[in-house]
N, C-alpha and C positions, 0 to 999 in steps of 0.2 A: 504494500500500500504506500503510496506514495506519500509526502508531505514536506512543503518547505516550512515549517513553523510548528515549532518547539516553544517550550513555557519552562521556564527555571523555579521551581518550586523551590528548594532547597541544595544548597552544594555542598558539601563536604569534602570533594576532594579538587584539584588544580584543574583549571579550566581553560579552554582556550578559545580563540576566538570566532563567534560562530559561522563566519561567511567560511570558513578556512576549508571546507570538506562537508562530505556526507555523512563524517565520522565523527565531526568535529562533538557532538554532545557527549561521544563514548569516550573520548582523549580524555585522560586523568583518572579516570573511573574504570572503566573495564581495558583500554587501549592505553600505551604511553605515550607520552608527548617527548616530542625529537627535542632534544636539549632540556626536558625539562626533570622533574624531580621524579626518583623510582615508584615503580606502579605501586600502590597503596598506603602513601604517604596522603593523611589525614590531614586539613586547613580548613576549621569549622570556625563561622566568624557569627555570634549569634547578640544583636540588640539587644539593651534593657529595654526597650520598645520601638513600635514603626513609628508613630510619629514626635516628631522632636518640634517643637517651637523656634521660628526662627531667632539667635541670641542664643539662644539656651545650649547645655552641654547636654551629649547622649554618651553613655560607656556603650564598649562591645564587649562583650566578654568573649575571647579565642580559645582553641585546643587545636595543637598542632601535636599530630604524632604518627612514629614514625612505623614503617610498612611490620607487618609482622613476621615476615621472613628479613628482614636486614634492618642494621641499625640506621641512623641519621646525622650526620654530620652539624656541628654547630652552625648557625647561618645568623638570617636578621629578618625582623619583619618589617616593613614600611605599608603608609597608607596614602591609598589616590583618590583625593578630593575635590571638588568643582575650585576654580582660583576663588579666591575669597575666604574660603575655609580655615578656620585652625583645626589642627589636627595633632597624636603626639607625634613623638619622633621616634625615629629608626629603634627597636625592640629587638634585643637580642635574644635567639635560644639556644639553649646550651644541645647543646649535644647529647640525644637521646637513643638508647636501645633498642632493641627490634620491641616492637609493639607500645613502647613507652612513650606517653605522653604528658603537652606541661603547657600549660592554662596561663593565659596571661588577660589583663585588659588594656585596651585601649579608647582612648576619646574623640570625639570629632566635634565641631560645635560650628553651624552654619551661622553667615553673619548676619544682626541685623537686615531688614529686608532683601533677605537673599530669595531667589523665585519659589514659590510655594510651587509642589510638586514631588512624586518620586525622582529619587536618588539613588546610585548605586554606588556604593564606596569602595574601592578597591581596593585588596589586600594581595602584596606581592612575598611571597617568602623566598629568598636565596639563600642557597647553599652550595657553597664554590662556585663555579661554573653554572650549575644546574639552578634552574628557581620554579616556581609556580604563582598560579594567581586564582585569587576565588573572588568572589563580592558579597557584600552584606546590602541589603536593598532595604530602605528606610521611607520615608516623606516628609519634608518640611514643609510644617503645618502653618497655620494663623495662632496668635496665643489661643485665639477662641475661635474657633470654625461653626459654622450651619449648614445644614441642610436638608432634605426633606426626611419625612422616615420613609423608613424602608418598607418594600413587599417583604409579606409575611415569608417569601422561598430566597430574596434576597437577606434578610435577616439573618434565618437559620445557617447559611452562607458564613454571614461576618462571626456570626457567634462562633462557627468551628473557625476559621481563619484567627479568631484573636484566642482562640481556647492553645489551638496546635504552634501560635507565633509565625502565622504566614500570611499575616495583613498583606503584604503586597500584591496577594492572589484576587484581590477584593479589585484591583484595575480591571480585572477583567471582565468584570458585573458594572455595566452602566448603571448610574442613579435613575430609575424612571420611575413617572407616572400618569395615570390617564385623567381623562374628564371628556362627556360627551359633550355634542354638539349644544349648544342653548343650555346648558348645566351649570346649575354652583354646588361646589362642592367644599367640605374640609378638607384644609393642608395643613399636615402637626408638621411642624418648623422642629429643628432636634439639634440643638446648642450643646456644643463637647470643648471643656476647657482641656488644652493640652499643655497650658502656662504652670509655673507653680503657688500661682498666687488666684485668690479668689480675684472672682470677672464677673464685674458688669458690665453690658453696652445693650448696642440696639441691634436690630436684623432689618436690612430691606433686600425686597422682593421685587426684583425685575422683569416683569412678561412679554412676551412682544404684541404689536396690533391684533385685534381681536380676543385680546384677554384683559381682564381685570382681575385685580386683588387688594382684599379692604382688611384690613388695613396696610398699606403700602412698607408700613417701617412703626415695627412693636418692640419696646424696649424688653429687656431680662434681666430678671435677678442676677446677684449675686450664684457664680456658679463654683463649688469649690474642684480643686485641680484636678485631674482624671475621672471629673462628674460629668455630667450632662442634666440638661435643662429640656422641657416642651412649650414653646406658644405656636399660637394656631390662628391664621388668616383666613380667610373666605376665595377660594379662587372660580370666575367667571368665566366661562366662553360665550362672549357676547359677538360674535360674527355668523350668522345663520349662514351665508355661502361659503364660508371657507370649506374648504375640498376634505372631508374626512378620511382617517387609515392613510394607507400610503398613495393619497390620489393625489398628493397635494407637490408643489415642482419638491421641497424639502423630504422629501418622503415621511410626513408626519411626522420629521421629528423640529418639534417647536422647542426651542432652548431656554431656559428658564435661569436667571442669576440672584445669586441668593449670598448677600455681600453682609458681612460681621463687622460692625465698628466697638472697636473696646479703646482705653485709654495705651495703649498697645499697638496701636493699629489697626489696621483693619483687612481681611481674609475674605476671597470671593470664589466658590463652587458652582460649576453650571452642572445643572438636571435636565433631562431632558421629559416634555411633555409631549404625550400620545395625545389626539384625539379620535375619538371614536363615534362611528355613525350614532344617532336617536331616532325613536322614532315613537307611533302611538299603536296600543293591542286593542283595537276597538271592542266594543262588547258589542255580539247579535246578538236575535230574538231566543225567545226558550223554547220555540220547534225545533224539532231534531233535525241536524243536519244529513244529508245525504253525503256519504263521501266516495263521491264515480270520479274523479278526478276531472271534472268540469268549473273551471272560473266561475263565478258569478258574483255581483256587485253587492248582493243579498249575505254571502257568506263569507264575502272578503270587501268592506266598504270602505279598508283603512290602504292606507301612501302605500303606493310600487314602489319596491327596494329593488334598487341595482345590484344584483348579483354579477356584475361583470369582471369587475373592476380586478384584474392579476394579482395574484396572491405567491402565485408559485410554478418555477417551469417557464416554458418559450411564451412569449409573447405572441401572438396571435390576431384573427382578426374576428370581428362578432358574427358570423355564418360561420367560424369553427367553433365556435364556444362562446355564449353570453347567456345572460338571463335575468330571468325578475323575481320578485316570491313578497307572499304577502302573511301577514299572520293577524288571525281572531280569536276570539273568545268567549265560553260562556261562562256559565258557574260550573262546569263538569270536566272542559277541557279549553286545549288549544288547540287555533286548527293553523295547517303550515299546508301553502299552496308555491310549488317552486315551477315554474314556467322555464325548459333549458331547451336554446337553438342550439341543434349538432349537424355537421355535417357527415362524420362517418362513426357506423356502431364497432367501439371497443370489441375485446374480448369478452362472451358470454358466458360466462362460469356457469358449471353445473350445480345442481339444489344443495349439493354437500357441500359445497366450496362457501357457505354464505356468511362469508368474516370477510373483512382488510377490504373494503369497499374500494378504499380509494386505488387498486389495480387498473380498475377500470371506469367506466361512465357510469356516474353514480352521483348523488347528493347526499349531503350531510347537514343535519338539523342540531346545531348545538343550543342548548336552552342554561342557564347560571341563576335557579330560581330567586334567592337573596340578590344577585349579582356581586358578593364579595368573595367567592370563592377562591381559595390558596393552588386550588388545582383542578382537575378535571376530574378527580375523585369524591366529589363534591357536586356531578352538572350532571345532566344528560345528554347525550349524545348518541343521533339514529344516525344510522348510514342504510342506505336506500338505492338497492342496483333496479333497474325500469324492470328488468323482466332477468330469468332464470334459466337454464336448458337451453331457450329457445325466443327467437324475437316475441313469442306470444307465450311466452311461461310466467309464471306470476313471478311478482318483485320477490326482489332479497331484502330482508327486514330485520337488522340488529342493532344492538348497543355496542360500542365502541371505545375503550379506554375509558370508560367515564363510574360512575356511583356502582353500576351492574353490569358489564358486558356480556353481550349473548346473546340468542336468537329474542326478539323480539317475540316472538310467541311466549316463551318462558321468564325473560327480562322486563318486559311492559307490559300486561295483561291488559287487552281492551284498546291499546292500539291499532288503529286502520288504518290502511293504504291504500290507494290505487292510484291505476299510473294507467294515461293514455297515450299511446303509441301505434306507429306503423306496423303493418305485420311484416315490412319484408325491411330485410337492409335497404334494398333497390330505393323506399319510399322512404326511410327512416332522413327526418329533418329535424330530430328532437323529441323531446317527450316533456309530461305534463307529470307532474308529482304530486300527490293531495295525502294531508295527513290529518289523523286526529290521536290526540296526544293527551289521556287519559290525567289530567293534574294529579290521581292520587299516585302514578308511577313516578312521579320527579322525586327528586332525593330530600325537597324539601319545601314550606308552603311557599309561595310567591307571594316576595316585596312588591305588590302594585309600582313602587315609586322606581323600583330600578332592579327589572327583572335583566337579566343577559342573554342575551341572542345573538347570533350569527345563522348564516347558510355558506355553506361550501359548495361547488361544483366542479369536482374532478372529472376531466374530461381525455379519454383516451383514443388517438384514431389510429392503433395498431391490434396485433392479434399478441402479444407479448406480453399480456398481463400487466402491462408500466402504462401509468399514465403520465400524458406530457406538458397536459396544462390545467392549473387550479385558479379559480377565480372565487370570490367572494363578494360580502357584502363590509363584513370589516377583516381587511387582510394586513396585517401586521405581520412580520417576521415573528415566526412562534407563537403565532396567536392560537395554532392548534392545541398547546400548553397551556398557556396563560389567559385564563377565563377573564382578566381585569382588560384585557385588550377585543372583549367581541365590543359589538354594538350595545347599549342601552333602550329600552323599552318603559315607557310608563302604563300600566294596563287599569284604566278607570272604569268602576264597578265591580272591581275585585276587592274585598277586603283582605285586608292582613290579619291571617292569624297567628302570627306570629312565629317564631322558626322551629323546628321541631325538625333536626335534620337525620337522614337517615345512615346509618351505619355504613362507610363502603363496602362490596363485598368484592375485594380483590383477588383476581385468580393466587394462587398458592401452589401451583403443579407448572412443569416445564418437559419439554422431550432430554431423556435422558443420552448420551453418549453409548451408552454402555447395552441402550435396549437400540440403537441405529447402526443397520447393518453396513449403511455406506459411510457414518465413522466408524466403525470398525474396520473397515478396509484402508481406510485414511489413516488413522493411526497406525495399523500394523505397517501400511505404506511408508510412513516418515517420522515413525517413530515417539511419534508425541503421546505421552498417556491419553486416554478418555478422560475427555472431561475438563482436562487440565489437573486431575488429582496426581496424587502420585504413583508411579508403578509401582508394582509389585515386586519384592525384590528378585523373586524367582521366576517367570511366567511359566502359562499356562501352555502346555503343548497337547497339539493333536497329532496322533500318532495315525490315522488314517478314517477316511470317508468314504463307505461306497453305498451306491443305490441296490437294497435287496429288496424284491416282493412290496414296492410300493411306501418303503421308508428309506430314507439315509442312516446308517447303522455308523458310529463313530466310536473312537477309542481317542479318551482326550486324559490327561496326565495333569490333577494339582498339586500343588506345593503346599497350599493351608487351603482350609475350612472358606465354603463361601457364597454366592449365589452366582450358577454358570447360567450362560443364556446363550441359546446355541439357535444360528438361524439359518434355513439354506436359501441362497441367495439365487437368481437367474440372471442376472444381472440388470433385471429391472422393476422385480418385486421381491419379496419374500413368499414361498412355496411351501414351508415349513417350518415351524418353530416348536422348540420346548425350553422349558426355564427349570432348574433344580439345585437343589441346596449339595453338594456332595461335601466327603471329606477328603482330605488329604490321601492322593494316593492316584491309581488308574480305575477309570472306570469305562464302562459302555453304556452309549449312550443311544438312542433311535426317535427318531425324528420323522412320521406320519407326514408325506408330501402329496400333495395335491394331482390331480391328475397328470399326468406328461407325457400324454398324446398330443403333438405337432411342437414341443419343445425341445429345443438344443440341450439336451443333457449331458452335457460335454462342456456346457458353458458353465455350469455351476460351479459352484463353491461354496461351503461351510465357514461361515464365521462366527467365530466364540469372544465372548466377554467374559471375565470374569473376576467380581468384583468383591473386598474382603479389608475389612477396618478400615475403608475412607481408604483403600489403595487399589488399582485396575492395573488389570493386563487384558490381551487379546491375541488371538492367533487367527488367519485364515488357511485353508488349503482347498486344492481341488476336489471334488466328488467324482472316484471313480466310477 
């Protein structure tokens, strides 16, 4: 697998520079560096913390030590700091024995208004000739910084980064947040003293055109040093045209500055603001709806939503893939009406295949009943193939990574569908989707003021099971994730009964290594355990295979106690199987195969697993 981009979590040993090779992350660590210091020579450089105050001093504390097959010659350690810096000086180590090591500290102290940002400090150790280099990665902060709070999966994020001391892994989590169209919402402002002295000051709040926020600049307490403080502003999307999700020339990402004045100075962080489609869930009458997959103005009297808009995949034009979709309500349920132009029918999976929608031409109804949902563990989500078998075979109807996955029949009780469509490819120009979506199957009641929605449309025009183009109604990078990124819904005449949400029921089963007969041939091919566990230290041999009187009859050899699973393979199904517990020693074993009139029985082969305390082996051989 390819990849130009690599992340430095943590180094411990000499490093070098990364344009230099395709090697270059392995040099110091598994590979040696040409001139540099012997393979397993240790240069751990670890902060009293990431962020340091500009003015302020940070110690490091180091451990240098030497390989554990050879000693270490005395040398010196030095530090490389941005100019302006102080820093100490040149640090002697003594001369240390194979595996012995010796701790030392050193200082850096960035200067008054020196640029807030990440920093990487350089540490070089020489030893004669030979040297090495590692870095310690810091940030220089504001005395007092702000910024918004975090999503609840960003959060859990910084909590492990400052639990484990790898704050600097938090760059790689932009600050965001959302707000729909014509919405106000609360923003908790989150004030962190990194100074050593209690901090007061103020926070303003910068938005661009089509936003407000009231109050523009709210003073704060006294904050004492490695605390944190909350005030909270009101923020506005007062532009009804601005372009929602990523239609907009910026790709929805609106920048947001959020500037700390203390007596100190003052510290400024940009967030970035999402916004996201709105819209209204009007309520019909209390006649039962018919649900034939026919529009009408009667059971759908609220705003066409643009389902067009590229979310994912080639670019395209609207006669390959566009669409509209509308959503209603009663007291019993929602209804969801997706209208999709196609010009050529995907791959038609057959009735068993009815998972992983989006392969092919399909839609996707995501609903976030509260709308504050941490994840998608929390929503519902249908995924919706037009037909099944056959241009005229009924839809495929599930749940999807979400509260329950699984056939809609057993996941949503009371869910309806139909879908109008052509019967032939020759005429197929699209199809018509119509749902009703039972409220008591959601994970939880609906907030009338800010239910969550989206529609997806994955659109495929190959026979390869891959689809090439996704479009949406709110398409955000990762919105398939991130329920805080669909669109917004107000639904009036629904009350709130307030949230009573329901338990996820997460699958808890995976396809094992050790029961697949083409990793079993994989592994015994290149060697790598099943599973990734560990092998066994003796494997498992078969000492012969042959077909008698309508079984395969084997003599297979363990080493310890365990579970064998023995399967005969054709090379493109499984023919026969048995599973059994043996012990230690030779056994025989017979294996009931399926009929094998007009099959190459010559092609065969037996493959065994066999699996004992969290350790696998495997063997294949021919079937005489």
């Amino acid at each position: 697998i390819g990849s130009n981009w690599f992340t430095v979590i943590h180094s411990r040993s000499p490093m070098v520079d990364p344009t230099t090779g395709d090697e270059a992350a392995l040099r110091g660590a598994v590979l040696p560096i040409k001139d540099g210091l012997a393979l397993g020579t240790l240069i751990d450089a670890r902060p009293a913390r990431f962020a340091v105050a500009a003015g302020d001093s940070l110690d490091l504390d180091v451990t240098v030590r030497a390989p554990e097959d050879a000693g270490l010659a005395a040398g010196s350690l030095t530090l490389r700091v941005p100019d302006g810096w102080d820093a100490s000086q040149e640090v002697r180590v003594p001369a240390l024995r194979a595996g012995q090591s010796h701790d030392l500290t050193v200082t850096v102290t960035p200067p008054v208004g020196a640029d807030q940002g990440n920093v990487q400090v350089g540490l070089d150790l020489t030893v004669g000739k030979a040297s090495g280099s590692t870095i310690a990665q810091i940030r220089v902060s504001g005395a007092v910084e702000a910024t918004i709070e975090a999503l609840p999966e960003i959060a859990e994020f910084r909590d492990w980064t400052s639990e484990v001391g790898m704050e600097h892994l938090n760059a790689l989590v932009p600050e965001l947040m959302a707000i729909g169209i014509g919405r106000t919402r609360d923003l908790q402002i989150e004030v962190t003293n990194h100074s050593g002295e209690p901090t007061a000051g103020q926070v303003a709040i910068e938005v661009p055109a089509g936003f407000e926020v009231e109050p523009a600049v709210v003073d704060f307490p006294a904050v004492d040093p490695d605390d944190r403080t909350q005030v909270t502003v009101q923020l506005s999307q007062t532009d009804p045209d601005m372009p929602a999700a990523n239609r907009a020339d910026n790709e929805g990402r609106w920048p947001v500055t959020i500037t700390t004045t203390t007596e100190s100075g003052t510290a400024s962080r940009e967030v970035t603001l999402n916004v996201v489609p709105t819209t209204t869930v009007p309520r019909i009458g209390d006649e039962a709806v018919t649900i034939d997959g026919q529009w009408s103005s009667q059971k759908y009297p609220g705003e066409e939503l643009d389902v067009s808009a590229l979310w994912d995949g080639e670019a395209t034009t609207a006669e390959d893939v566009s669409g509209s979709a509308w959503i209603s309500h009663d007291d019993e349920a929602l209804y969801v009406f997706v209208h999709v132009v196609d010009d050529i029918r995907g791959t038609i999976l057959p009735t068993e295949d009815n998972k992983r929608q989006r392969r092919t031409d399909s839609i996707e109804i995501y609903l976030d009943p509260r709308g504050d949902a941490p994840n998608t563990a929390h929503t519902f989500i249908a995924g919706i193939m037009p037909s099944m078998d056959s241009m005229t075979g009924a839809p495929g109807v599930g749940r999807d990574r979400d509260n329950w996955q699984g056939p809609a029949d057993e996941t949503a009780p009371g869910m309806e569908v139909a879908v109008v469509m052509a019967d032939t490819e020759q005429d197929y120009a699209g199809y018509d989707v119509e749902a009703r979506i039972p409220l008591e199957v959601l994970p939880d009641h609906i907030d009338p003021d800010r239910l969550g929605f989206n529609v997806v449309i994955n659109d495929s025009d190959t026979q390869d099971k891959a689809a090439q183009t996704r479009t949406g109604w709110s398409t955000y990078p990762g919105m398939r994730a991130d329920p805080w990124r669909w669109g917004l819904c107000t639904v009036p005449g629904l009350s709130d009964q307030a949230s009573a949400p329901k338990e996820p029921q997460l699958p808890d089963t995976a396809a094992q290594s050790v029961e697949s007969p083409q990793s079993i041939l994989q592994s015994s091919d290149d060697g790598v355990p099943l599973g990734g566990w560990p092998a066994l230290r003796r494997p498992v041999k078969v000492r012969s295979a042959r077909l008698v009187d309508g079984e395969v009859r084997a003599r297979v050899v363990t080493t310890v106690a365990g579970t064998l699973r023995a399967f005969v393979w054709d090379g493109e199904q499984i023919v026969g199987q048995v599973t059994t517990e043996p012990g230690k020693g030779s056994h025989e074993i017979a294996i009931e195969v399926e009929d094998t009139d007009g099959t190459a029985v010559e092609d065969w082969q037996l493959v065994v697993s066999l699996s004992s305390d969290d350790r696998v082996s495997s063997a294949v051989v021919a079937v005489g």
